[in-house]
mmJSON file of the N, C-alpha and C atoms, coordinates in Angstrom:
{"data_MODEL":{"atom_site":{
"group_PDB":["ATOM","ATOM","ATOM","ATOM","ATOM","ATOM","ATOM","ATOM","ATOM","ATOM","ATOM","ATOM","ATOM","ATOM","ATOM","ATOM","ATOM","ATOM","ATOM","ATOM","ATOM","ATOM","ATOM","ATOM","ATOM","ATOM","ATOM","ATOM","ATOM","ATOM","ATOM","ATOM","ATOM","ATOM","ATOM","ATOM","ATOM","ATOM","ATOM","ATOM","ATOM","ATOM","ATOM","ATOM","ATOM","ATOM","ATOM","ATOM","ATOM","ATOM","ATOM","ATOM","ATOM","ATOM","ATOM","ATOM","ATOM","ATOM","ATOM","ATOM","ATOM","ATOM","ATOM","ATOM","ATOM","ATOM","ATOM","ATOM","ATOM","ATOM","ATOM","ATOM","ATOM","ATOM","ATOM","ATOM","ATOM","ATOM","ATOM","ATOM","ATOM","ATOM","ATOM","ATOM","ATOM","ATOM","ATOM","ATOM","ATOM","ATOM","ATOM","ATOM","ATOM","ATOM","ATOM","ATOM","ATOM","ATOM","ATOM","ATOM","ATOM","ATOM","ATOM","ATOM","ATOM","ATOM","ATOM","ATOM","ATOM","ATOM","ATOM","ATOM","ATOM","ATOM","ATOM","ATOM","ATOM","ATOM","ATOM","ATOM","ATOM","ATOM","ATOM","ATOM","ATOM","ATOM","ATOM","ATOM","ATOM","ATOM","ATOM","ATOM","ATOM","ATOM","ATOM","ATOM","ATOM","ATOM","ATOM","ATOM","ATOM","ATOM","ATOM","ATOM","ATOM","ATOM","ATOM","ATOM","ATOM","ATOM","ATOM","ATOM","ATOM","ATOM","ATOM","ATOM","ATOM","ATOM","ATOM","ATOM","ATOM","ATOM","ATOM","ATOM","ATOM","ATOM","ATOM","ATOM","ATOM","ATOM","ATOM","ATOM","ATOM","ATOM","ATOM","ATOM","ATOM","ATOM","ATOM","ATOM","ATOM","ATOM","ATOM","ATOM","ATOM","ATOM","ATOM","ATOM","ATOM","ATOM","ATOM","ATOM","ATOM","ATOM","ATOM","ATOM","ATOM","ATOM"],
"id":[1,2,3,4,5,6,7,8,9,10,11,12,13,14,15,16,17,18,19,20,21,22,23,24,25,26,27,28,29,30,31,32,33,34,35,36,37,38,39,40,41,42,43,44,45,46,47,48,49,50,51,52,53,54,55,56,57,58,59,60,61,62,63,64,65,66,67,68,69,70,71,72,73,74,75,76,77,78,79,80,81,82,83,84,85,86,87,88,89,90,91,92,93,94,95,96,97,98,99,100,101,102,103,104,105,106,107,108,109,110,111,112,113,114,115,116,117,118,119,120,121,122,123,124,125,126,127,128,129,130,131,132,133,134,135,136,137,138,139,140,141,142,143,144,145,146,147,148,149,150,151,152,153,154,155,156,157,158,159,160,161,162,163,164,165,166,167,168,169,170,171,172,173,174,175,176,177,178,179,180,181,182,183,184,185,186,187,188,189,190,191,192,193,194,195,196,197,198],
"type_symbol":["N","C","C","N","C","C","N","C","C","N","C","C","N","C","C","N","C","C","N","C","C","N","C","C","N","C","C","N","C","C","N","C","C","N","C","C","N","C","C","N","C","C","N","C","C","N","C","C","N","C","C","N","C","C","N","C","C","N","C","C","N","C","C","N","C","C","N","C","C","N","C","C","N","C","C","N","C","C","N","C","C","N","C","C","N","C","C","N","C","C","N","C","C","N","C","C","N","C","C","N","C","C","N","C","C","N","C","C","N","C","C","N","C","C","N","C","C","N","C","C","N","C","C","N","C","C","N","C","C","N","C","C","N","C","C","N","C","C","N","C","C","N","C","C","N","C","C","N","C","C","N","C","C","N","C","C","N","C","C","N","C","C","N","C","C","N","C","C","N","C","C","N","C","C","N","C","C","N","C","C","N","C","C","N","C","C","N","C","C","N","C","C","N","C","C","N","C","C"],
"label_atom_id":["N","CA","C","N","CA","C","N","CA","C","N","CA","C","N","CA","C","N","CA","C","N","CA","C","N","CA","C","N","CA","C","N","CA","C","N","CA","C","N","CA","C","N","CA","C","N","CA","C","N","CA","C","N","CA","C","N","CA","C","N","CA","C","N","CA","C","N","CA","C","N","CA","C","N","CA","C","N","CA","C","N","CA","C","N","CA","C","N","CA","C","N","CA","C","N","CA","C","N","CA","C","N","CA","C","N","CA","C","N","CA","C","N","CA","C","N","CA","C","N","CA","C","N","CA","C","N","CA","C","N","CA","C","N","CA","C","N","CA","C","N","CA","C","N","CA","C","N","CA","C","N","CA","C","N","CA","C","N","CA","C","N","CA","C","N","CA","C","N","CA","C","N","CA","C","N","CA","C","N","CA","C","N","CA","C","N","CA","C","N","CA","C","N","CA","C","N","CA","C","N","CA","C","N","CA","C","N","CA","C","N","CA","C","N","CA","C","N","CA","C","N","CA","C","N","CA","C","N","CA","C"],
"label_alt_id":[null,null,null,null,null,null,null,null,null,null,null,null,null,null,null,null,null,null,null,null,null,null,null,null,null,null,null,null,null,null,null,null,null,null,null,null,null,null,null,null,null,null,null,null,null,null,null,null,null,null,null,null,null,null,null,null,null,null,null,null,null,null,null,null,null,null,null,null,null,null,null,null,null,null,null,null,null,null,null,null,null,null,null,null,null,null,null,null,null,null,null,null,null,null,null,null,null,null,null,null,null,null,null,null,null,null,null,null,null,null,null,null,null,null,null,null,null,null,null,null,null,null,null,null,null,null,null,null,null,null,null,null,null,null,null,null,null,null,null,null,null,null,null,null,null,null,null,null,null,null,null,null,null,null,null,null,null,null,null,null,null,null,null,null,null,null,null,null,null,null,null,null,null,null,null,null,null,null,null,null,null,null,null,null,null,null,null,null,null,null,null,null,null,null,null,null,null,null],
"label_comp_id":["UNK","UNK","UNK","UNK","UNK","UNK","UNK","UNK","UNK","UNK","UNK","UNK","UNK","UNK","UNK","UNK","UNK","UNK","UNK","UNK","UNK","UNK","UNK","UNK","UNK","UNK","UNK","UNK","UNK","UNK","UNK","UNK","UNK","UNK","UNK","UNK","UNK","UNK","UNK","UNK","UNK","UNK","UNK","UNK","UNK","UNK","UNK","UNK","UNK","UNK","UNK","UNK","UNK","UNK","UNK","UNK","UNK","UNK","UNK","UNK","UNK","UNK","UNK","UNK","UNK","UNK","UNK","UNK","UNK","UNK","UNK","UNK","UNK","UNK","UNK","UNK","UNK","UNK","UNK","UNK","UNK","UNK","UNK","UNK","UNK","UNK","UNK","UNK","UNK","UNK","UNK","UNK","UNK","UNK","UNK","UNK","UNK","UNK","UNK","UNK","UNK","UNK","UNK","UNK","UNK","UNK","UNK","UNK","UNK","UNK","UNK","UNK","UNK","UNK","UNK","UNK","UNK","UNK","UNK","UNK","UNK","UNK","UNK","UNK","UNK","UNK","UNK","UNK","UNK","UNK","UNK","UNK","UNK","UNK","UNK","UNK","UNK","UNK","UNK","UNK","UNK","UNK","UNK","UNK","UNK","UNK","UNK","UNK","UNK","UNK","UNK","UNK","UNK","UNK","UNK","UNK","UNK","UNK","UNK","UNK","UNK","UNK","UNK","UNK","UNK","UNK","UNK","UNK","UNK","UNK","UNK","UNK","UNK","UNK","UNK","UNK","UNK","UNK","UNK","UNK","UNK","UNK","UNK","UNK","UNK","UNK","UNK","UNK","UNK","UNK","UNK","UNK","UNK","UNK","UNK","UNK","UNK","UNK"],
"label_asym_id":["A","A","A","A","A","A","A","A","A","A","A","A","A","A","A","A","A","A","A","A","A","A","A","A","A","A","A","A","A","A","A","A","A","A","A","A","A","A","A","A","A","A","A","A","A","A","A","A","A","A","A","A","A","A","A","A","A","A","A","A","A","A","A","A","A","A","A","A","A","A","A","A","A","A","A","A","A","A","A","A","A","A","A","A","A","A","A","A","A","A","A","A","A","A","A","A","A","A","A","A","A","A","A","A","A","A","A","A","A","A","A","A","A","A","A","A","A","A","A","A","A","A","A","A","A","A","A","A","A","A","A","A","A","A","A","A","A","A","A","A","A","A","A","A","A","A","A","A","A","A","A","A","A","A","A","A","A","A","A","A","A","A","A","A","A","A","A","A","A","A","A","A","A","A","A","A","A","A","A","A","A","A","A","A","A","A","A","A","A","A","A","A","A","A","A","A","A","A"],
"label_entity_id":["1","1","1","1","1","1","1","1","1","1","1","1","1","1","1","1","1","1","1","1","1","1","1","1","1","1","1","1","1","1","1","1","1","1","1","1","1","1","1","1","1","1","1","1","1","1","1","1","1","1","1","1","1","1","1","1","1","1","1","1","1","1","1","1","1","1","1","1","1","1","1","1","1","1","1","1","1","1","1","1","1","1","1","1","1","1","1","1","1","1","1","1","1","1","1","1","1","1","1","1","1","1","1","1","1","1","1","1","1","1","1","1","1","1","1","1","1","1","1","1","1","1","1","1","1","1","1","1","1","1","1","1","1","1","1","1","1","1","1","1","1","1","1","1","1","1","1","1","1","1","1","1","1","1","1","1","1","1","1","1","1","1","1","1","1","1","1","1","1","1","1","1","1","1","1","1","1","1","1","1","1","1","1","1","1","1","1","1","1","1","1","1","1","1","1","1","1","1"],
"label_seq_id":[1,1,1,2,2,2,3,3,3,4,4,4,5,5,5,6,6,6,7,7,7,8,8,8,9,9,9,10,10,10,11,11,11,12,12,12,13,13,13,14,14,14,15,15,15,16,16,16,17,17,17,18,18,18,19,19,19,20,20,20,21,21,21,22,22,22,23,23,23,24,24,24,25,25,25,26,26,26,27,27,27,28,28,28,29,29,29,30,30,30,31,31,31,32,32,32,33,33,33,34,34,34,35,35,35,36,36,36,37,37,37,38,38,38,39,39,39,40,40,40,41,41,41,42,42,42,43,43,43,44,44,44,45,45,45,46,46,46,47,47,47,48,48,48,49,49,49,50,50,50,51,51,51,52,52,52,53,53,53,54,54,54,55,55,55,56,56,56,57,57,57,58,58,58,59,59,59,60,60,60,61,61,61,62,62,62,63,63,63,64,64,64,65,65,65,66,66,66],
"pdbx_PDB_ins_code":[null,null,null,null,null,null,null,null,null,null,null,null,null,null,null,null,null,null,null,null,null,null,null,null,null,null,null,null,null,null,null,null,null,null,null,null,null,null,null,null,null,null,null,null,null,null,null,null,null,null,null,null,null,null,null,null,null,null,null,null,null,null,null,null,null,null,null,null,null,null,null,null,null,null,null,null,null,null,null,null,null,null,null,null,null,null,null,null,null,null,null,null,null,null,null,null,null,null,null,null,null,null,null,null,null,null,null,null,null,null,null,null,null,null,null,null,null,null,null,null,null,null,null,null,null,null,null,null,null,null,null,null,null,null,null,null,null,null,null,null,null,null,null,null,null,null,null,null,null,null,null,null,null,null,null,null,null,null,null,null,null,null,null,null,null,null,null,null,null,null,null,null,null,null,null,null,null,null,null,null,null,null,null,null,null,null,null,null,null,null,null,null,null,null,null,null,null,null],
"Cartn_x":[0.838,0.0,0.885,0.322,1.532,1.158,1.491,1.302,1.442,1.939,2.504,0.958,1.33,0.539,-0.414,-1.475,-2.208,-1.517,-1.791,-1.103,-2.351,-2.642,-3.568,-3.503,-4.84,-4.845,-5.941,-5.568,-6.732,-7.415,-8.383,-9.065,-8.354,-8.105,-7.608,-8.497,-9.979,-11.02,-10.542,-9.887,-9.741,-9.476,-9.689,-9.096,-7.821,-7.081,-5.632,-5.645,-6.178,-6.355,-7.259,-8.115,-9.422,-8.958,-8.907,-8.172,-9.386,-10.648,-12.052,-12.079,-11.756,-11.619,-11.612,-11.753,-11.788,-10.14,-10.033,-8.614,-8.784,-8.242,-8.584,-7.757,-7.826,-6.931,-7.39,-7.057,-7.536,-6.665,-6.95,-6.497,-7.149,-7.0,-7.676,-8.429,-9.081,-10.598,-11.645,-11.14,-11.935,-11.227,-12.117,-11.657,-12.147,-10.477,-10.913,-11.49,-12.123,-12.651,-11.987,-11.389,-11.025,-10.64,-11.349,-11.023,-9.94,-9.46,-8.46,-7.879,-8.406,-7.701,-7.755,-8.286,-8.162,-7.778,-6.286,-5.976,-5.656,-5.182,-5.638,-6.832,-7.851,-8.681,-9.785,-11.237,-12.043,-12.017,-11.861,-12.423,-13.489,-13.856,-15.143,-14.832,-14.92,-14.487,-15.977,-15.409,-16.231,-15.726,-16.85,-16.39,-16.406,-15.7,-15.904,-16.694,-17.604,-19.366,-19.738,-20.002,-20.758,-20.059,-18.962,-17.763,-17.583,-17.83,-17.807,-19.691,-20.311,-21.739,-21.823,-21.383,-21.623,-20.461,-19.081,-18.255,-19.281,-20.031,-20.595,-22.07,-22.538,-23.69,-23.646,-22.273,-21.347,-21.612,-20.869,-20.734,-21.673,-22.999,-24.464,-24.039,-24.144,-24.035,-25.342,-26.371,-27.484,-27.383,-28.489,-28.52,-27.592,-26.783,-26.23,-26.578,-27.735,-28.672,-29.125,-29.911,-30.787,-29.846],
"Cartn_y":[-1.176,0.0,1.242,2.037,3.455,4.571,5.571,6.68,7.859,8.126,8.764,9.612,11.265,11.919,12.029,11.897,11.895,13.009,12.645,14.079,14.638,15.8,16.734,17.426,17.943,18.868,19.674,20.422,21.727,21.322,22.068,22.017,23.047,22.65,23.371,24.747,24.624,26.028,26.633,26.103,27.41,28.501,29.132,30.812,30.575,31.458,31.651,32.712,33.508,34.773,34.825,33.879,34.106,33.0,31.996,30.954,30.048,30.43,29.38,28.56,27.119,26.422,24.362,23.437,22.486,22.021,20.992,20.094,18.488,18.108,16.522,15.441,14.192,13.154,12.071,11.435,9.965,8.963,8.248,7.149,6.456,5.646,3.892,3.4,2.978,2.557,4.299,5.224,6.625,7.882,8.957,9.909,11.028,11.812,12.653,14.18,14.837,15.873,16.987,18.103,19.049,20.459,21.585,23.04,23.449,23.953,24.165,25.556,25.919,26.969,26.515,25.354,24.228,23.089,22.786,21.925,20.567,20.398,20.122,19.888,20.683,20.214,19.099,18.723,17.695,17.012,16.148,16.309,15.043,15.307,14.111,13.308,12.369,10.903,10.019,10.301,9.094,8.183,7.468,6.304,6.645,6.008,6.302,6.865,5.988,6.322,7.21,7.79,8.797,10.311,10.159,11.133,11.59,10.465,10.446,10.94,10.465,11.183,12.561,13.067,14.376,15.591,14.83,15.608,15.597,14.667,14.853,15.595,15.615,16.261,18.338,18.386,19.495,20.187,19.039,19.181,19.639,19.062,19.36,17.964,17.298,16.131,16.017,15.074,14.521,13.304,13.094,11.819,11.377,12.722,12.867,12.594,12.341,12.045,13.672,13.03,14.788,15.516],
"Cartn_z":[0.0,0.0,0.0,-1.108,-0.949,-0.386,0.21,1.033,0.611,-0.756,-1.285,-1.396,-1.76,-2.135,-3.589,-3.835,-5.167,-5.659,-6.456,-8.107,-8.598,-7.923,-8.124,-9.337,-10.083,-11.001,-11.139,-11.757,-11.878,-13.293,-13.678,-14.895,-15.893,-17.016,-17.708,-18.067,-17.66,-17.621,-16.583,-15.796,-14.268,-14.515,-13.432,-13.941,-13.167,-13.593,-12.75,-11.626,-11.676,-10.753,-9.444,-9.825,-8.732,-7.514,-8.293,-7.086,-6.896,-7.56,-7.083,-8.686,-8.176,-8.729,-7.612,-8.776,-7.811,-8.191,-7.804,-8.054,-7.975,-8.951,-8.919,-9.252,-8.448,-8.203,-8.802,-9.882,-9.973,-9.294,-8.263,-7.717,-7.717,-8.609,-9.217,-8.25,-7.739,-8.624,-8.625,-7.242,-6.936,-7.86,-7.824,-8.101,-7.131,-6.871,-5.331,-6.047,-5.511,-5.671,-4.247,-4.469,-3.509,-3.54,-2.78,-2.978,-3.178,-4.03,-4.189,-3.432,-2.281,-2.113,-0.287,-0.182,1.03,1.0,-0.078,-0.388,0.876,2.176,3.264,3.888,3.692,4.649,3.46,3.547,3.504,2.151,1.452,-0.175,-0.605,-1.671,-1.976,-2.803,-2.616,-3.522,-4.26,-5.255,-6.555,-7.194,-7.339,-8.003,-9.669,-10.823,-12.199,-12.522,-12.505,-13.055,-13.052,-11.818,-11.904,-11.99,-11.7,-12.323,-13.685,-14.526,-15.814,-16.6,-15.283,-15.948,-15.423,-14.187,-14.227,-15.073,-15.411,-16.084,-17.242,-18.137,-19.16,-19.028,-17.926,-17.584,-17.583,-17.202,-17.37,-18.813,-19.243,-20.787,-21.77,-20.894,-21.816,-22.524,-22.86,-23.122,-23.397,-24.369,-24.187,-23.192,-22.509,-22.011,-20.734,-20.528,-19.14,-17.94,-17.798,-16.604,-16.358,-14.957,-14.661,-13.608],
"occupancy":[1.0,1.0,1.0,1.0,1.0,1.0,1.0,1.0,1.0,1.0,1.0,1.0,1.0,1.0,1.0,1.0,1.0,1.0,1.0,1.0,1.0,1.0,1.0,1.0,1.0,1.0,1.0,1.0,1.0,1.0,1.0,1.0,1.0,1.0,1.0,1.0,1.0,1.0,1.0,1.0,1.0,1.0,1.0,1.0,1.0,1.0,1.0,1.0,1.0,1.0,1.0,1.0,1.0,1.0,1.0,1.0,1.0,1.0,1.0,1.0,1.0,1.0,1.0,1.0,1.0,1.0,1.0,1.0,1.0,1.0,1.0,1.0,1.0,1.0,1.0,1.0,1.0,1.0,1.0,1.0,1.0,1.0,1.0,1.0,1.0,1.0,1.0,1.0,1.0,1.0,1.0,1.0,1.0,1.0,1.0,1.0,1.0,1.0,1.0,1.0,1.0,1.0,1.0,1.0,1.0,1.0,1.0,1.0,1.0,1.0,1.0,1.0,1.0,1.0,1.0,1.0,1.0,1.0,1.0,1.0,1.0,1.0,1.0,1.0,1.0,1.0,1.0,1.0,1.0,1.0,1.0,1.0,1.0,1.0,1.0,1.0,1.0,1.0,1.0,1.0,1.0,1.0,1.0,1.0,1.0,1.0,1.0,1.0,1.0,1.0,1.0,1.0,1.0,1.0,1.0,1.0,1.0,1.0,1.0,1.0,1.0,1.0,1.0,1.0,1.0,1.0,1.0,1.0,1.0,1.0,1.0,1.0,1.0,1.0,1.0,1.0,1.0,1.0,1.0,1.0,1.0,1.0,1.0,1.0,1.0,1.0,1.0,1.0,1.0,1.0,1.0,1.0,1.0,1.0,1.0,1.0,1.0,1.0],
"B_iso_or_equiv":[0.0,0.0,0.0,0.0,0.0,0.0,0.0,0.0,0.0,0.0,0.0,0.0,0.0,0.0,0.0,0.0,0.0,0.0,0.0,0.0,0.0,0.0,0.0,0.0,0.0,0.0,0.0,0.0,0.0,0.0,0.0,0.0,0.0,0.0,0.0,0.0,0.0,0.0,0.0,0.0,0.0,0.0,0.0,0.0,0.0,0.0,0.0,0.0,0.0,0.0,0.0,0.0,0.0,0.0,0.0,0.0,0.0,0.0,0.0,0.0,0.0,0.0,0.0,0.0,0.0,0.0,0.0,0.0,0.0,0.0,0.0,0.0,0.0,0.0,0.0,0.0,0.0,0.0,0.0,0.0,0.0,0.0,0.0,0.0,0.0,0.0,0.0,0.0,0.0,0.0,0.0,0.0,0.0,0.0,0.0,0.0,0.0,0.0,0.0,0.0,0.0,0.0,0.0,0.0,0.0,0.0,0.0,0.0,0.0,0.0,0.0,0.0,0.0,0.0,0.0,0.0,0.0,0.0,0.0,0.0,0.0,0.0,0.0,0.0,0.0,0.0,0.0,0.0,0.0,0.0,0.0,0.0,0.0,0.0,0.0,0.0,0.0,0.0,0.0,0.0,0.0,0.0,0.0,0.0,0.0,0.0,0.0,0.0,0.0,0.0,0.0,0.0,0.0,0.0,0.0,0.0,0.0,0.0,0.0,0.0,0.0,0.0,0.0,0.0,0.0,0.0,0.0,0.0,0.0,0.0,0.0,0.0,0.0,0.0,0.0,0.0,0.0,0.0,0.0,0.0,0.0,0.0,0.0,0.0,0.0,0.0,0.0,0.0,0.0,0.0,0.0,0.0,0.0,0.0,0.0,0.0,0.0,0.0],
"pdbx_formal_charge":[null,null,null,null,null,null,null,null,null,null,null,null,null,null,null,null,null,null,null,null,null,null,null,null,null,null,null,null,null,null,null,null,null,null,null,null,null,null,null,null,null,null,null,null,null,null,null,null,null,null,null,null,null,null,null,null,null,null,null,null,null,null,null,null,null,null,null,null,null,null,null,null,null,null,null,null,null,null,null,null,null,null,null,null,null,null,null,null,null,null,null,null,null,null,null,null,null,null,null,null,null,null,null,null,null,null,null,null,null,null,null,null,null,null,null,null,null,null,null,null,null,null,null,null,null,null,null,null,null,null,null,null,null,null,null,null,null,null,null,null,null,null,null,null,null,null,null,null,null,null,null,null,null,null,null,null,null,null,null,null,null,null,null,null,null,null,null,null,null,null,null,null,null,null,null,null,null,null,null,null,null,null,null,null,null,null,null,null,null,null,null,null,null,null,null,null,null,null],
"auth_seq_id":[1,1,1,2,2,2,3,3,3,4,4,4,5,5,5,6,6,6,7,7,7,8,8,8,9,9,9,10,10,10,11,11,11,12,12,12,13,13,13,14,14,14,15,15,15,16,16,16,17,17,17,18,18,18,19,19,19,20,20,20,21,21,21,22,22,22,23,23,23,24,24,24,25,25,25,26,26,26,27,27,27,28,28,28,29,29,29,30,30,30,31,31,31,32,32,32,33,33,33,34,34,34,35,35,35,36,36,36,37,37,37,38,38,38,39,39,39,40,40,40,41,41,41,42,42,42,43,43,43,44,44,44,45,45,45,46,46,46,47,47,47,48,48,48,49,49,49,50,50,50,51,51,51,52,52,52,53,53,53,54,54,54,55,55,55,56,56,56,57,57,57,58,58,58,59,59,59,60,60,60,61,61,61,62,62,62,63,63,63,64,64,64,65,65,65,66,66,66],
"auth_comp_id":["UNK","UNK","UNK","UNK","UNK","UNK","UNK","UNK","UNK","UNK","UNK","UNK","UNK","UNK","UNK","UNK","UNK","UNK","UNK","UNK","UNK","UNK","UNK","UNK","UNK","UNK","UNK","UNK","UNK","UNK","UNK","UNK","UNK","UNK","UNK","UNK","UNK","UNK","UNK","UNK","UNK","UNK","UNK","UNK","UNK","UNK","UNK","UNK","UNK","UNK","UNK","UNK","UNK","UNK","UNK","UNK","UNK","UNK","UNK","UNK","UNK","UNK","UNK","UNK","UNK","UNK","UNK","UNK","UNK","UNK","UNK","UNK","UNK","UNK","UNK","UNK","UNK","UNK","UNK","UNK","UNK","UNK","UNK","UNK","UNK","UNK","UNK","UNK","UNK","UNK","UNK","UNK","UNK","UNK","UNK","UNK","UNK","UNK","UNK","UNK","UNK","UNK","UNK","UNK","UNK","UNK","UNK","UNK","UNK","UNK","UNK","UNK","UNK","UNK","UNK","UNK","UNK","UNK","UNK","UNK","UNK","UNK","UNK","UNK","UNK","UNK","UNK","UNK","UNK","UNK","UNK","UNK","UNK","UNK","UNK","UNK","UNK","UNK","UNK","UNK","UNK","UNK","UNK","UNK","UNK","UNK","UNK","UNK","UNK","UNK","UNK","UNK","UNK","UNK","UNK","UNK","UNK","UNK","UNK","UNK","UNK","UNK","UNK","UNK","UNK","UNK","UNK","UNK","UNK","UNK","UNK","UNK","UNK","UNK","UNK","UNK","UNK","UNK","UNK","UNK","UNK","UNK","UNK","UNK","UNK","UNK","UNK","UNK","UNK","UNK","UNK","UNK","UNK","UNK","UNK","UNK","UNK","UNK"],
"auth_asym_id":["A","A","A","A","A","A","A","A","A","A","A","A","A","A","A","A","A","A","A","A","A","A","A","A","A","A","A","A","A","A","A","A","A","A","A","A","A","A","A","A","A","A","A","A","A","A","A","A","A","A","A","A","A","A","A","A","A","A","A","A","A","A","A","A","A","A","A","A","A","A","A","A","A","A","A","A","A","A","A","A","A","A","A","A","A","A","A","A","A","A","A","A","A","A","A","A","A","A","A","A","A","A","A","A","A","A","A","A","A","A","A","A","A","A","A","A","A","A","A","A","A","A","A","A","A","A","A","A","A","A","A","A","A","A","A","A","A","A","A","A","A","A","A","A","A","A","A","A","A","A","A","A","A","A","A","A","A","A","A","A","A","A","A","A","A","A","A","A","A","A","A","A","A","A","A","A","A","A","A","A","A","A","A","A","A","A","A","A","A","A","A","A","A","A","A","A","A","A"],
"auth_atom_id":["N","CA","C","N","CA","C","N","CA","C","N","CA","C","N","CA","C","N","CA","C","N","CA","C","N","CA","C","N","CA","C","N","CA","C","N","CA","C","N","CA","C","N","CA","C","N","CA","C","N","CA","C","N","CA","C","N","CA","C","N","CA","C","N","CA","C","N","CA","C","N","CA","C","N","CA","C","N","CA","C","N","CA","C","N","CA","C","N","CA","C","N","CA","C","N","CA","C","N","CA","C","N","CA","C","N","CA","C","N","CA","C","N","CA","C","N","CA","C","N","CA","C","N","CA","C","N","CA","C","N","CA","C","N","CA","C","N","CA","C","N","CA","C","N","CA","C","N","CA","C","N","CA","C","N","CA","C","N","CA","C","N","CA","C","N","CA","C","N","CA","C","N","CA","C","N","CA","C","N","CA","C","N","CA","C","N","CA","C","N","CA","C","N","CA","C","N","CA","C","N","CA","C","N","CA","C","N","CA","C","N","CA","C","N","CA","C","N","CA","C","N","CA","C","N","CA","C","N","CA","C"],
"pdbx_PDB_model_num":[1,1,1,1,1,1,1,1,1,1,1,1,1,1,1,1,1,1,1,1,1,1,1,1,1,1,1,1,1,1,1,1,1,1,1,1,1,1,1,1,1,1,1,1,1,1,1,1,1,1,1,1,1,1,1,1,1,1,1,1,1,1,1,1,1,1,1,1,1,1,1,1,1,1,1,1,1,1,1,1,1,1,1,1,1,1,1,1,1,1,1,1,1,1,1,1,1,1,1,1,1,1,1,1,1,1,1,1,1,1,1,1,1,1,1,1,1,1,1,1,1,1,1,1,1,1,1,1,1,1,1,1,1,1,1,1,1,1,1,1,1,1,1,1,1,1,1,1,1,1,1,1,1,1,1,1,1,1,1,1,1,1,1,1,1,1,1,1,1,1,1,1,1,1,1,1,1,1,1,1,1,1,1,1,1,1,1,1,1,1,1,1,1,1,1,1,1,1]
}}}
């Protein structure tokens, strides 16, 4: 088991200036969700699925779910 820190990233839409933005980790099988300007404190974890339906729900996607 490794301990090592996730490799965070920003969205390439972020703004650079404002600082309100999320940051995100894929670590196999979850994907972490976290404030980026509270990189320390709480973050929210998903599984694929539904990560992948609300990034596309984002998107406007048809059929994204509601």
């Amino acid at each position: 088991m490794s301990t090592s820190e996730p490799a965070w990233f920003k969205s390439s839409y972020s703004s650079s200036g404002s600082g309100d933005c999320v940051e995100v980790a894929l670590t196999p099988p979850t994907i972490r969700i976290r404030d980026s300007k509270n990189p320390h404190g709480p973050h929210l974890t998903a599984s694929r699925t539904p990560w992948t339906h609300f990034l596309a729900h984002l998107a406007g996607e048809p059929g994204a779910g509601a």
